[in-house]
N, C-alpha and C positions, 0 to 999 in steps of 0.2 A: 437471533443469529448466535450460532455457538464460536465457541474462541475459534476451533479447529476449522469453523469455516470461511470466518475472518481469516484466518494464515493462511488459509488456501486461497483466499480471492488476493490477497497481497502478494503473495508469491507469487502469484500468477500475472497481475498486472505490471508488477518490476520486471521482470523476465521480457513481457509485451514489451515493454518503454523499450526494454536493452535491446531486443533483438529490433527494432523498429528504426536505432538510434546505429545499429548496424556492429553493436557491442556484442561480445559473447556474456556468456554467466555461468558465473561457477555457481556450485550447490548452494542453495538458499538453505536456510533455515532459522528458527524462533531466533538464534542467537546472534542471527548475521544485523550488520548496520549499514543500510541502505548508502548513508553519506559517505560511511569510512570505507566500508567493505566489499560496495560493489561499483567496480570497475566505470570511472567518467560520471557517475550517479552526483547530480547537485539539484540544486533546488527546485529549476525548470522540470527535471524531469519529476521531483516528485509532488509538482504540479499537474502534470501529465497524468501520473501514475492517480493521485485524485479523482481527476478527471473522468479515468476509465472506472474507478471506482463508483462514481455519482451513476454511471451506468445503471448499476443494481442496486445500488444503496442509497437509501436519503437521510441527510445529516442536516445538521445547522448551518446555516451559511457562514457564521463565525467559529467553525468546525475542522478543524485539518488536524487527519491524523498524525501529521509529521511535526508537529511542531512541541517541542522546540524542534526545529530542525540544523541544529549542533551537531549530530551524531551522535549524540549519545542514546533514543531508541533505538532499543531492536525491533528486530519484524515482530517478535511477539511482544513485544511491549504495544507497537500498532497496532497489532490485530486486538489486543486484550480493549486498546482504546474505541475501537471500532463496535465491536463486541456491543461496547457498553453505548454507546452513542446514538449507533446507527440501526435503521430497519431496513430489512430486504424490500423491496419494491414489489408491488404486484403488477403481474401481467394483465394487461383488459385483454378479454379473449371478445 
């Protein structure tokens, strides 16, 4: 999986959490921080936001891309951990 498609499955899945959670969301991007920068976002949610991600991706179970989860990753800091971690999932047809 390439970084830019890791930022895009993380943008994607915050956005989900927020609009789910009945939050709005401003512009995401590589340099925004989940805990600090978007609106109500703590830990639960990027639990959640995990969560949706195990969807497509499989990682270790001692594996969360958020962590530390201080605030101090950004989304591309994520995604680059993701990147590196994780595999796409195959579909069985």
């Amino acid at each position: 999986m390439s970084r830019d498609e890791a930022l895009q499955l993380v943008c994607h899945a915050i956005i989900q959490i927020q609009e789910q959670s009945g939050r709005t969301v401003d512009v995401l991007d590589e340099h925004s921080r989940p805990f600090v920068d978007v609106d109500g976002f703590d830990s639960l949610n990027g639990e959640e936001v995990t969560a949706l991600l195990l969807e497509d991706l499989s990682f270790g179970p001692d594996f969360n891309p958020f962590t530390p989860a201080d605030g101090d990753l950004t989304i591309g800091e994520i995604a680059d951990r993701l990147a590196a971690n994780a595999t796409v999932k195959q579909e069985v047809v």
